[in-house]
C-alpha positions as YAML, in Angstrom:
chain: A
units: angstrom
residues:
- id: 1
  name: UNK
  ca: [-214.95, 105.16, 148.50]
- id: 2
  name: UNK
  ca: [-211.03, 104.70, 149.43]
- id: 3
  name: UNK
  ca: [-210.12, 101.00, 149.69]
- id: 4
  name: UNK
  ca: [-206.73, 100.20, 151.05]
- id: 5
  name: UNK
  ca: [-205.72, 96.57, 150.24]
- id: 6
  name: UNK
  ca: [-203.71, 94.24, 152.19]
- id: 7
  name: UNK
  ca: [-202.00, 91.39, 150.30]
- id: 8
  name: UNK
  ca: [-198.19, 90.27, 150.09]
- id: 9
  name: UNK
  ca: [-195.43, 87.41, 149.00]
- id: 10
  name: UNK
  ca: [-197.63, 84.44, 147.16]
- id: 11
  name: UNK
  ca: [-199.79, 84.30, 144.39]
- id: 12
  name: UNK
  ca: [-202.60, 82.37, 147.07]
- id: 13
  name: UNK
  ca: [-202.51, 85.76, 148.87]
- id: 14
  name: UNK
  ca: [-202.10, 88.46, 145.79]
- id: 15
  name: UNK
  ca: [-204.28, 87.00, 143.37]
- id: 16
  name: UNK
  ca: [-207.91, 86.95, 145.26]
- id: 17
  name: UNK
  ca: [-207.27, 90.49, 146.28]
- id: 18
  name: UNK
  ca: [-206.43, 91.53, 143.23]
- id: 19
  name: UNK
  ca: [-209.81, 90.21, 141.96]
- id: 20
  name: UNK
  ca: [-211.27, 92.11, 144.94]
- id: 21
  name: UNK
  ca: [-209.39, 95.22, 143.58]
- id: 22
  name: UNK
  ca: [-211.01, 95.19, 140.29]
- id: 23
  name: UNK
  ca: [-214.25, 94.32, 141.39]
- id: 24
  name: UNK
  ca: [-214.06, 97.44, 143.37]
- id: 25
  name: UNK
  ca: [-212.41, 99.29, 140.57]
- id: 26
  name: UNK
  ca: [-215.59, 98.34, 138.44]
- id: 27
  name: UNK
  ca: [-217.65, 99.58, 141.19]
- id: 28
  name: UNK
  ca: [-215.54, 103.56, 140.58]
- id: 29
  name: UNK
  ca: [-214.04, 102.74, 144.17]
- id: 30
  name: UNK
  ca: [-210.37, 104.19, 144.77]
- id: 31
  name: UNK
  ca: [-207.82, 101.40, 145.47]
- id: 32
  name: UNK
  ca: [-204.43, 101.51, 147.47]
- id: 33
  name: UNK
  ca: [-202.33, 98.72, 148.01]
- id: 34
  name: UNK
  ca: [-199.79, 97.90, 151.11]
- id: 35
  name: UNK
  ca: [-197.41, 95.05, 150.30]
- id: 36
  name: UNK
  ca: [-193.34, 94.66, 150.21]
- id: 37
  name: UNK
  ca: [-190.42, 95.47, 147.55]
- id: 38
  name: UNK
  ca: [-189.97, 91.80, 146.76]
- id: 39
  name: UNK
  ca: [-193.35, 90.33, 146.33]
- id: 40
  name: UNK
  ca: [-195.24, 89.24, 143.52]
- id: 41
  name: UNK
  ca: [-197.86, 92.02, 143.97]
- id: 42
  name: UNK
  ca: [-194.87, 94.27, 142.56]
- id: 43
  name: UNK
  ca: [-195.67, 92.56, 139.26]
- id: 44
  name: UNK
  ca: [-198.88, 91.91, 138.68]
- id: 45
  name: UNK
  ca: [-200.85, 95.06, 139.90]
- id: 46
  name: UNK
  ca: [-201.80, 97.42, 137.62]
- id: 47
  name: UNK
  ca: [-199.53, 100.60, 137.17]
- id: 48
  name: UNK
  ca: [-202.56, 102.95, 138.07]
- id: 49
  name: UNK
  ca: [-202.91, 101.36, 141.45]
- id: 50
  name: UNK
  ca: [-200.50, 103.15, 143.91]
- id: 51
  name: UNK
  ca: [-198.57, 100.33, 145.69]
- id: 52
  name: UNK
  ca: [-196.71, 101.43, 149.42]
- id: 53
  name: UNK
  ca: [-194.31, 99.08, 150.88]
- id: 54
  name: UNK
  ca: [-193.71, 98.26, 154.42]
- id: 55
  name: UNK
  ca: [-190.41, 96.35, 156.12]
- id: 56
  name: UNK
  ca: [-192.87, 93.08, 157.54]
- id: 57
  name: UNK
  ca: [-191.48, 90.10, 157.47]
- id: 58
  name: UNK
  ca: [-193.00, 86.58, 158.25]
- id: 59
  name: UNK
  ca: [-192.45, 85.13, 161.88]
- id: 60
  name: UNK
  ca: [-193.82, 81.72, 162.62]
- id: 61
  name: UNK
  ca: [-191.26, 78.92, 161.24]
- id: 62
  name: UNK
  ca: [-188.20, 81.38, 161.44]
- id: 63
  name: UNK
  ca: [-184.78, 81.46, 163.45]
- id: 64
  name: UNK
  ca: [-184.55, 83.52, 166.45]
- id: 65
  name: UNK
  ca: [-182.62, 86.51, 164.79]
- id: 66
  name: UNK
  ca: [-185.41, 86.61, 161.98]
- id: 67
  name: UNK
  ca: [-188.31, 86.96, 164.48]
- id: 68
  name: UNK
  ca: [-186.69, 89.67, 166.28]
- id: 69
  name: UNK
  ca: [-186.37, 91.17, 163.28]
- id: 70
  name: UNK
  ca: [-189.93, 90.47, 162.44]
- id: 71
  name: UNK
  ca: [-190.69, 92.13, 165.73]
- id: 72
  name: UNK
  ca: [-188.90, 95.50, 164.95]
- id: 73
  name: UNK
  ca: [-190.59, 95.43, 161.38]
- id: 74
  name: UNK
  ca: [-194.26, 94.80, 162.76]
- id: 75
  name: UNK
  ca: [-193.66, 98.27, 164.53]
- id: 76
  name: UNK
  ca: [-192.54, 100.28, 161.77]
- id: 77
  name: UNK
  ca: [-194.77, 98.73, 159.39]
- id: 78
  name: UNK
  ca: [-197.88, 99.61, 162.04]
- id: 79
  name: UNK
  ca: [-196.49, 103.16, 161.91]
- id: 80
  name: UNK
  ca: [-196.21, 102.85, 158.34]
- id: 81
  name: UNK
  ca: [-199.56, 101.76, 157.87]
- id: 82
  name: UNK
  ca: [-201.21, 104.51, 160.44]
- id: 83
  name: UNK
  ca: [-199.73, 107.57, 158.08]
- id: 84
  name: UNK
  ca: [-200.91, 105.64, 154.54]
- id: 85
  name: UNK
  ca: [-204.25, 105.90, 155.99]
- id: 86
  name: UNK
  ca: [-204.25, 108.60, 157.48]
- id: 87
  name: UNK
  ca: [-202.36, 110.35, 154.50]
- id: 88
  name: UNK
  ca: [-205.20, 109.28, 152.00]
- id: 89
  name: UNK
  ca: [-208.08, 109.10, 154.12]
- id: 90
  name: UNK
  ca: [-208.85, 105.78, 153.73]
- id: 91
  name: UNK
  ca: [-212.30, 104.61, 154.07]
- id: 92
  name: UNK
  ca: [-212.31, 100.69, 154.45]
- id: 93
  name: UNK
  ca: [-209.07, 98.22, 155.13]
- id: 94
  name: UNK
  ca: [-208.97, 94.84, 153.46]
- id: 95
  name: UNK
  ca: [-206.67, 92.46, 154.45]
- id: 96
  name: UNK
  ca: [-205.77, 89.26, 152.88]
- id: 97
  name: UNK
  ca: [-203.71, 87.12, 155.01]
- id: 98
  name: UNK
  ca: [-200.30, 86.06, 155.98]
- id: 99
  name: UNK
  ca: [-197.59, 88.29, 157.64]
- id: 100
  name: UNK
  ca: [-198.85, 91.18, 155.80]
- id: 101
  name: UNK
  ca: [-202.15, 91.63, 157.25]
- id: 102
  name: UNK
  ca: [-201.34, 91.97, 160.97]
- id: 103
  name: UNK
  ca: [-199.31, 95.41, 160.80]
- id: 104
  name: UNK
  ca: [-202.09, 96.47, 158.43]
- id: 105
  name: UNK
  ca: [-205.12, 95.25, 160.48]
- id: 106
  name: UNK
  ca: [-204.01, 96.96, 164.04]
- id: 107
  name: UNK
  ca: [-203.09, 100.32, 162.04]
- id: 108
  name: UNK
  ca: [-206.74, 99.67, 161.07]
- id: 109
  name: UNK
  ca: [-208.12, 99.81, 164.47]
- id: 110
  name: UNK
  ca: [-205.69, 102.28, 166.03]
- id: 111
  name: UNK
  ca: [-207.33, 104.62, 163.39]
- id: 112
  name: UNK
  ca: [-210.88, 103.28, 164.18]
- id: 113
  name: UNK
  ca: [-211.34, 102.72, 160.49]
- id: 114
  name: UNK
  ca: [-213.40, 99.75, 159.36]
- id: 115
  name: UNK
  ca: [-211.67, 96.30, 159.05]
- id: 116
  name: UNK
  ca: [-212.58, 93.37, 156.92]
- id: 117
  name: UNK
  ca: [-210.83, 90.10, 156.02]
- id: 118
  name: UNK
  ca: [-210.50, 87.50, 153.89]
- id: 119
  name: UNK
  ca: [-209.43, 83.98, 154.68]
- id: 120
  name: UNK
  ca: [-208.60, 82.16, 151.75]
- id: 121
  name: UNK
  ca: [-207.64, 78.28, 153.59]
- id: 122
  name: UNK
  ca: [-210.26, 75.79, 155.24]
- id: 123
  name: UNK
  ca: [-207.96, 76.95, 158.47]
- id: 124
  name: UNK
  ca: [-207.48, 80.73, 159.74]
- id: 125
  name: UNK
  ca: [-204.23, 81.68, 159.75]
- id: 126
  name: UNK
  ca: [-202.59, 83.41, 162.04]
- id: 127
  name: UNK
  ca: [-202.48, 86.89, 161.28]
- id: 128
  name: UNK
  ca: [-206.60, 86.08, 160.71]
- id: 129
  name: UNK
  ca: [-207.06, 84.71, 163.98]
- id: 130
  name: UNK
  ca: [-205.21, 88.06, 165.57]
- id: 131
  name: UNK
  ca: [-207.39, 90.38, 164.14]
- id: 132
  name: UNK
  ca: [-210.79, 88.78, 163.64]
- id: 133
  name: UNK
  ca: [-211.58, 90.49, 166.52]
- id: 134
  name: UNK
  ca: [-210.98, 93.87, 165.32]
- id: 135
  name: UNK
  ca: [-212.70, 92.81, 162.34]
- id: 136
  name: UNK
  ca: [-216.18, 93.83, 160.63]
- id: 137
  name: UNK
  ca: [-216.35, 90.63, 158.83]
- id: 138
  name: UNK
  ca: [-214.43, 88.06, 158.55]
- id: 139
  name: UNK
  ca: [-214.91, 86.08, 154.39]
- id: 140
  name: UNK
  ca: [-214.10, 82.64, 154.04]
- id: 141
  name: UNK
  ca: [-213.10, 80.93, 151.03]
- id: 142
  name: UNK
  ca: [-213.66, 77.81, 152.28]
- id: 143
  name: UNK
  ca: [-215.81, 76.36, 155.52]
- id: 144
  name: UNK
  ca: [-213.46, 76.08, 157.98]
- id: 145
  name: UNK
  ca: [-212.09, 73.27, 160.05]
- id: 146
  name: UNK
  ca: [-212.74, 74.95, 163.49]
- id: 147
  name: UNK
  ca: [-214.59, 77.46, 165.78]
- id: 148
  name: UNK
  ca: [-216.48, 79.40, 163.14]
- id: 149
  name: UNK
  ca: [-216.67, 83.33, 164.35]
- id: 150
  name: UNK
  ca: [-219.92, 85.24, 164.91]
- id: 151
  name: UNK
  ca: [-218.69, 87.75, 162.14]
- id: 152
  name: UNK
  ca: [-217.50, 85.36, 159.42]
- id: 153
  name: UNK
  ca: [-219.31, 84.95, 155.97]
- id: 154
  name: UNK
  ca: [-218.49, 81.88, 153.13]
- id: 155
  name: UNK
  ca: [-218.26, 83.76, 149.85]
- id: 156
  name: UNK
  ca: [-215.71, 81.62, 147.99]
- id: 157
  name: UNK
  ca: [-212.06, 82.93, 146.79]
- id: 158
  name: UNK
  ca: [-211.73, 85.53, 144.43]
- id: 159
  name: UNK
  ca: [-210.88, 84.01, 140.91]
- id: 160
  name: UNK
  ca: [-211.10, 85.64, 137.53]
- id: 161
  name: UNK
  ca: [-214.58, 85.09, 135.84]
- id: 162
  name: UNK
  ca: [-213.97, 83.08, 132.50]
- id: 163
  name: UNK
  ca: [-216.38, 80.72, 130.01]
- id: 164
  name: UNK
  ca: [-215.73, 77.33, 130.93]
- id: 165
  name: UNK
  ca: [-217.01, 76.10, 127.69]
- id: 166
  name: UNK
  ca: [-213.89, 77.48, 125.92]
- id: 167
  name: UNK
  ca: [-211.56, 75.70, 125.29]
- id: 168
  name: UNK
  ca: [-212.84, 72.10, 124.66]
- id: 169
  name: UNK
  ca: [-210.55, 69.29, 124.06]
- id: 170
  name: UNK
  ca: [-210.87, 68.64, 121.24]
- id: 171
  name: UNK
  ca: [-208.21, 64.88, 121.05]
- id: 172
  name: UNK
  ca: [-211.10, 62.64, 122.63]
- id: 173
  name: UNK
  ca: [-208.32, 59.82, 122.00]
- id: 174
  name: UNK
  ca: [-205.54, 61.47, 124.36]
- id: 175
  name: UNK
  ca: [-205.68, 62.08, 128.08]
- id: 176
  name: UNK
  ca: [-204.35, 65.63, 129.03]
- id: 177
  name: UNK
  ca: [-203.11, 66.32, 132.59]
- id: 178
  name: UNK
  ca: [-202.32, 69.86, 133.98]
- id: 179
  name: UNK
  ca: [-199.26, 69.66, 136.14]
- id: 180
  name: UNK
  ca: [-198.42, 72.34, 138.99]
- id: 181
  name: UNK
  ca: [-196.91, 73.19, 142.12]
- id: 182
  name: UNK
  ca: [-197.91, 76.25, 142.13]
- id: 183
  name: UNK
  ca: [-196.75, 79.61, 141.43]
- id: 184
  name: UNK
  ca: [-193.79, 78.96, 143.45]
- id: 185
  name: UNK
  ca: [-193.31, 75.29, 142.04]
- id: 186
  name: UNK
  ca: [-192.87, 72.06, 144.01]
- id: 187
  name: UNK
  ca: [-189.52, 70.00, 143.67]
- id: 188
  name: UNK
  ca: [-191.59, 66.87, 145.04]
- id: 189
  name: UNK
  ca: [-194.17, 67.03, 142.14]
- id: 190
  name: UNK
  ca: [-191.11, 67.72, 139.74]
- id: 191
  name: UNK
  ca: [-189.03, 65.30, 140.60]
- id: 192
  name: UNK
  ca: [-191.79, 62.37, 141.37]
- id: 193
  name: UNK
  ca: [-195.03, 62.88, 138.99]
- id: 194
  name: UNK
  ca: [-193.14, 62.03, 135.73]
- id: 195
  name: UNK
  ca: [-192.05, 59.11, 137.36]
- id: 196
  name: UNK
  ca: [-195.52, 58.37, 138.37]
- id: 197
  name: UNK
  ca: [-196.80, 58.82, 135.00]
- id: 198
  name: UNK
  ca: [-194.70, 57.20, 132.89]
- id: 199
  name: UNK
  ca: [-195.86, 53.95, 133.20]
- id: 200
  name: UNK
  ca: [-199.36, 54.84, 131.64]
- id: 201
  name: UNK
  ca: [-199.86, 53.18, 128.50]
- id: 202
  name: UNK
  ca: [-201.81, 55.37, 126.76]
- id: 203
  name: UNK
  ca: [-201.34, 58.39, 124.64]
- id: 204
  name: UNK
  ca: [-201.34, 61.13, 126.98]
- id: 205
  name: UNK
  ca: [-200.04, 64.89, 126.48]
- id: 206
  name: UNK
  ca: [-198.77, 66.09, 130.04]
- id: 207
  name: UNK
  ca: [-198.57, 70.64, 130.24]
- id: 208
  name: UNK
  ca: [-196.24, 70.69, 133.19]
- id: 209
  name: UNK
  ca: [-195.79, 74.16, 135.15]
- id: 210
  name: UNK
  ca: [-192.25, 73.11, 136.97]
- id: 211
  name: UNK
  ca: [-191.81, 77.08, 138.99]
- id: 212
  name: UNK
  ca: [-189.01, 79.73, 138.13]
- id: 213
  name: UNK
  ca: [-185.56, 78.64, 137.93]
- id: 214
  name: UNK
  ca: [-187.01, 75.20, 138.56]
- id: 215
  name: UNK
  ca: [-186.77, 73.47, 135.13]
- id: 216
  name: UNK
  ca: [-183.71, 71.96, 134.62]
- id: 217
  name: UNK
  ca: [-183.88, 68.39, 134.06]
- id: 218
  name: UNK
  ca: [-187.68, 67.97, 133.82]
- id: 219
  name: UNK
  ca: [-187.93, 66.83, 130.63]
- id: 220
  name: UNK
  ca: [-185.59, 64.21, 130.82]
- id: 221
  name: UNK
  ca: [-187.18, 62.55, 133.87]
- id: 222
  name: UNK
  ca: [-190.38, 61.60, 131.50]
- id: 223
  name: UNK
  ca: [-190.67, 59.03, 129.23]
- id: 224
  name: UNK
  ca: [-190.56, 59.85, 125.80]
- id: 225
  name: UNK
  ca: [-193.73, 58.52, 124.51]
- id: 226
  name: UNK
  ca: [-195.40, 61.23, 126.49]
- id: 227
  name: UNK
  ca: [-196.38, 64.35, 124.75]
- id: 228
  name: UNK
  ca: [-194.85, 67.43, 126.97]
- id: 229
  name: UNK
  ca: [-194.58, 70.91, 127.29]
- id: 230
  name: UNK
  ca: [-192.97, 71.87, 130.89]
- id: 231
  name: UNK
  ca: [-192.92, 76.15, 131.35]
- id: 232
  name: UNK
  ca: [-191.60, 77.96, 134.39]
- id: 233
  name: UNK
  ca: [-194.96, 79.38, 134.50]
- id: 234
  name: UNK
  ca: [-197.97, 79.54, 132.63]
- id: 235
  name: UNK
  ca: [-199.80, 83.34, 132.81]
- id: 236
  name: UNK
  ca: [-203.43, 81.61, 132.21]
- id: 237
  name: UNK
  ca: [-203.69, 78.84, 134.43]
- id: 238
  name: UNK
  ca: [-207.29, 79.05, 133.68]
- id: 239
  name: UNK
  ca: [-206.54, 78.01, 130.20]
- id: 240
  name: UNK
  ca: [-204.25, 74.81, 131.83]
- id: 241
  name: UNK
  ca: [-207.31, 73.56, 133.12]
- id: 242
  name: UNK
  ca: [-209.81, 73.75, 131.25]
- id: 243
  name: UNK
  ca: [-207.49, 71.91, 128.71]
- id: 244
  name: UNK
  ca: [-207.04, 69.07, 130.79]
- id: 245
  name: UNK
  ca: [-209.13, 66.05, 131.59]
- id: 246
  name: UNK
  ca: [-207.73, 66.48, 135.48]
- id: 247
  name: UNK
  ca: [-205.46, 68.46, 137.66]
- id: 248
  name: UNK
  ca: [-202.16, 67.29, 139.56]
- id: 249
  name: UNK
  ca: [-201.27, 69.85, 142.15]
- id: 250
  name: UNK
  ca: [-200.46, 70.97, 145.69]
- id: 251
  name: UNK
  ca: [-203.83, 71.97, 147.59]
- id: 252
  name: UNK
  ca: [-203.23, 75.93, 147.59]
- id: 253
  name: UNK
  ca: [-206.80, 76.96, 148.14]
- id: 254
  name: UNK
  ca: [-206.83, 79.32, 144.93]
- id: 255
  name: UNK
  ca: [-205.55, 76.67, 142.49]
- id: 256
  name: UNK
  ca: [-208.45, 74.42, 144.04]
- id: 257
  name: UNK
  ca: [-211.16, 77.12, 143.70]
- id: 258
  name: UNK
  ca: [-210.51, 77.54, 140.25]
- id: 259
  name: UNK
  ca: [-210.42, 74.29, 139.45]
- id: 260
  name: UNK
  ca: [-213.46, 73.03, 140.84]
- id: 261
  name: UNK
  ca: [-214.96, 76.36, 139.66]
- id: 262
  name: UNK
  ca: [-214.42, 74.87, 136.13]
- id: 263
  name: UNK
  ca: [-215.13, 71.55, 136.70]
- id: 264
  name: UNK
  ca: [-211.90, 69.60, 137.21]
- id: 265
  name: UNK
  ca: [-211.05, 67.33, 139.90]
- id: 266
  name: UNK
  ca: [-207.78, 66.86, 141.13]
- id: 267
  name: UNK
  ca: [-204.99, 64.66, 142.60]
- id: 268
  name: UNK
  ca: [-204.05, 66.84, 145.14]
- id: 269
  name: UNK
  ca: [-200.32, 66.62, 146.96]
- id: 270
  name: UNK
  ca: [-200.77, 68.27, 149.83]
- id: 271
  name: UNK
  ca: [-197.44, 70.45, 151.28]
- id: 272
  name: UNK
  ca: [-196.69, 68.91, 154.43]
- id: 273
  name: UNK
  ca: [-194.81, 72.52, 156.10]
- id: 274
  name: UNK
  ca: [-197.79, 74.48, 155.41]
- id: 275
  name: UNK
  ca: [-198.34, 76.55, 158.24]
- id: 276
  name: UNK
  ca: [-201.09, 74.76, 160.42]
- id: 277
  name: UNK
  ca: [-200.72, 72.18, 157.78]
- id: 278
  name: UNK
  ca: [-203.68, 74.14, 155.80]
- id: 279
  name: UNK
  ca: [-203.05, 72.31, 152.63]
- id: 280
  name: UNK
  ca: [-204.25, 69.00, 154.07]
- id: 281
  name: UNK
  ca: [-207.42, 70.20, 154.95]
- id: 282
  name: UNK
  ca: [-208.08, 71.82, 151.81]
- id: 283
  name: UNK
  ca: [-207.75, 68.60, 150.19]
- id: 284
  name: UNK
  ca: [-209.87, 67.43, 152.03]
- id: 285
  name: UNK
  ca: [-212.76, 69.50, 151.71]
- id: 286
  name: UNK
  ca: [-212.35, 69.19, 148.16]
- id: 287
  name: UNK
  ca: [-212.00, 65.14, 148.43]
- id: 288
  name: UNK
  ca: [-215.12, 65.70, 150.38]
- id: 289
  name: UNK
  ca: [-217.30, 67.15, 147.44]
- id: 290
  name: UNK
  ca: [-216.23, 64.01, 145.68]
- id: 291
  name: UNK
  ca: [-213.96, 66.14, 143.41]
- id: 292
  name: UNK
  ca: [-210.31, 64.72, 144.09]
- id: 293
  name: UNK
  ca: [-208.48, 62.48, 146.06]
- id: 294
  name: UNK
  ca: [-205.49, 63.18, 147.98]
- id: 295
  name: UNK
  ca: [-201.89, 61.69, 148.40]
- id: 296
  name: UNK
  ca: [-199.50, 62.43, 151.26]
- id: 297
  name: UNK
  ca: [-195.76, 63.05, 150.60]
- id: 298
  name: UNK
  ca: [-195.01, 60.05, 152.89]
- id: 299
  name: UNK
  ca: [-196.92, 57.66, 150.94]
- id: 300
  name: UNK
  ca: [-194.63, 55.62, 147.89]
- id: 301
  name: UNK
  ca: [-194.33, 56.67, 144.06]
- id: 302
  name: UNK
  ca: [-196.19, 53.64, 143.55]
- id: 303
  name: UNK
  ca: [-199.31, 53.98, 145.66]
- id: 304
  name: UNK
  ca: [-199.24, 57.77, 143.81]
- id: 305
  name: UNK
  ca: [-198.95, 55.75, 139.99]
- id: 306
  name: UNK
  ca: [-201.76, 53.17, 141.27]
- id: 307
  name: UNK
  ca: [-204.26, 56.06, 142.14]
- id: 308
  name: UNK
  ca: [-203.29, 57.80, 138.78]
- id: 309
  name: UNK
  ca: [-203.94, 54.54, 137.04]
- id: 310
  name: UNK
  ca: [-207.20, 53.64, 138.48]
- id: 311
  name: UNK
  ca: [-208.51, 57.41, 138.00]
- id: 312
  name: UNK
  ca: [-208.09, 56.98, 134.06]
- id: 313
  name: UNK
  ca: [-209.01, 53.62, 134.17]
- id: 314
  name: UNK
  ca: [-211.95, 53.95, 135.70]
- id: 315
  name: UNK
  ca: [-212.63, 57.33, 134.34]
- id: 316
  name: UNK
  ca: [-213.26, 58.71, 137.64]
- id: 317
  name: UNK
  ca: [-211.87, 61.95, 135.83]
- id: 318
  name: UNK
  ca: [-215.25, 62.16, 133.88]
- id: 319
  name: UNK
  ca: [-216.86, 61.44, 137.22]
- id: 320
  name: UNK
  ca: [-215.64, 64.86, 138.71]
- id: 321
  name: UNK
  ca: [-216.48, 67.13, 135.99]
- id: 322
  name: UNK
  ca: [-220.14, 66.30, 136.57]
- id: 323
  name: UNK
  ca: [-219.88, 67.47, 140.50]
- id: 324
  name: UNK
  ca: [-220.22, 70.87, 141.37]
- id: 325
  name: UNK
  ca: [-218.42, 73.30, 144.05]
- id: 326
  name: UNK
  ca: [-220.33, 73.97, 146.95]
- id: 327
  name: UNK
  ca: [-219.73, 77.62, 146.63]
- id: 328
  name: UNK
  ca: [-219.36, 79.89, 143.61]
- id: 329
  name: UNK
  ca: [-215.97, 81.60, 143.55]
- id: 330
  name: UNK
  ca: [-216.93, 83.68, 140.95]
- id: 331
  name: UNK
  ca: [-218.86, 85.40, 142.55]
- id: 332
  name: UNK
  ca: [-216.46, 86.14, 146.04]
- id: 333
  name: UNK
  ca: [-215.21, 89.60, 145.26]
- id: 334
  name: UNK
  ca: [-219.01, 90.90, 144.12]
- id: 335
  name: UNK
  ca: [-220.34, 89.62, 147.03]
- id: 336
  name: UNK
  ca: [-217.19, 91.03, 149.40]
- id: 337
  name: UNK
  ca: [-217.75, 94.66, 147.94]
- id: 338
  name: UNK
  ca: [-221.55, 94.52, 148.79]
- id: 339
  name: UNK
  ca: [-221.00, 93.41, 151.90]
- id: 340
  name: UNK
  ca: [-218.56, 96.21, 152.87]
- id: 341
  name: UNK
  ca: [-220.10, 99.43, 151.18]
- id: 342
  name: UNK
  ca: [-223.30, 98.81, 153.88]
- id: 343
  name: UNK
  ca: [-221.25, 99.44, 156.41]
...
């Protein structure tokens, strides 16, 4: 079977579907891929997979001049989109979210070809809530926070499979803390974690991924008892966390998944201009499962140092490694393919 593949701009969107992708490459399924000239997805899909481009841009949160231009891309990029599948006989469309998806998803029903999505946030965004109509299914990554559709299915977020056994930590004496923002990075976590941290008196080694271009000055805001490494970006997160004793990072729902998927709880910053404000309530499904706690930009430095303290204090850390996710992310792109090859 032809699978065309939706999926543009961040790693939150690109990185589930290209789990998806090679799930369905395992499966000897045909993959094409529709995303833009400047996205990640130009880097990080393999060479064999034939990657078109279309002009979309995103819409909500822009100036007036950049929707209308938004509005003149969405119709090329449907046009686009209707001669890709057309051109390659496409069998099933799989779209991912964000601006992306909507050219992508009414090409998809123009050519009466079978539609399927994949919301990776505890909210559906809004290219999601567009087309879940035209949609065969509609797979969650998270339960959401609203109306849940007739033809939606929770199968968790596609994340790479990987032994959480190993890489053990070995320094029972010294506390290790994975630091993120993200792909992208977060100036709020760089500027204000080491600062939260560095009033811990214990030894602690502190891997901090700061975001490209984003490193300058890092360093130099911790103290320099603490043991550091600070990287643009780290290829493995995987490896980040299962390294550390427990996570500081925005609440992008992929970056949860595969942290409670191996056992890590988090302090989770949520980003307060997230669309919908989607972050928040990813945090809080995960603060739900007893698995992190959350802390709002608006609150002080110090309330953010307090909670760190009383986490390692406490040793709620070792707390959270003994829950477990309510849903098994490993298993999200296996159970997506199924699900689409019956119909």
């Amino acid at each position: 079977m032809k699978f065309l593949i939706a999926a543009a701009g961040t790693g939150g969107h690109v990185f589930p579907a290209l789990e998806f992708s090679q799930e369905c490459i395992k499966n000897d399924h045909e993959i094409f891929w529709i995303g833009t000239k400047t996205g990640i997805e130009n880097r990080v899909i393999p060479q064999d997979t034939q990657l078109f481009t279309i002009p979309m841009k995103g819409f909500r949160g822009k100036n007036i001049i950049h929707k209308i231009s938004s509005v003149l891309g969405l119709v090329v990029s449907i046009l686009k989109s209707i001669f890709y599948i057309k051109k390659n006989s496409i069998d099933y469309i799989v779209c991912f979210g964000g601006y992306i998806s909507l050219p992508v998803g009414l090409a998809a029903w123009i050519c009466r070809k079978p539609l399927f999505l994949h919301e990776q946030n505890s909210i559906i965004g809004t290219s999601n809530r567009i087309l879940q109509k035209f949609a065969e299914i509609l797979f969650l990554g998270f339960s959401i926070n609203h109306h849940v559709f007739q033809n939606s299915m929770l199968v968790g977020n596609p994340i790479k499979n990987f032994n959480k056994n190993s890489i053990p930590n070995s320094k029972k004496n010294t506390l290790r803390i994975y630091v993120t923002g993200g792909s992208q990075g977060s100036d709020f976590i760089n500027k204000n974690i080491p600062i939260a941290l560095n009033d811990l008196d214990i030894p602690i080694e502190i891997k901090h991924q700061c975001g490209k271009g984003k490193s300058f000055g890092i360093k130099e805001l911790y103290s320099a008892k603490i043991s550091l490494e600070v990287k643009e970006f780290y290829d493995s997160p995987q490896d980040l966390i299962l390294w550390s004793d427990f996570v500081v990072s925005r609440a992008g729902a992929l970056s949860l998944s595969e942290a409670i998927s191996l056992k890590r709880g988090l302090v989770m910053i949520p980003l307060p201009s997230a669309i919908d404000n989607h972050q928040f309530f990813n945090a809080n499904q995960i603060k739900a499962l007893g698995m992190g706690l959350v802390h709002e930009e608006y609150e002080s430095i110090e309330s953010l140092s307090k909670k760190i303290k009383n986490i390692i204090e406490t040793k709620q850390y070792l707390e959270w490694t003994d829950k477990d996710s309510n849903i098994d992310h490993f298993q999200a792109a296996r159970r997506m393919v199924s699900s689409i090859i019956k119909f």
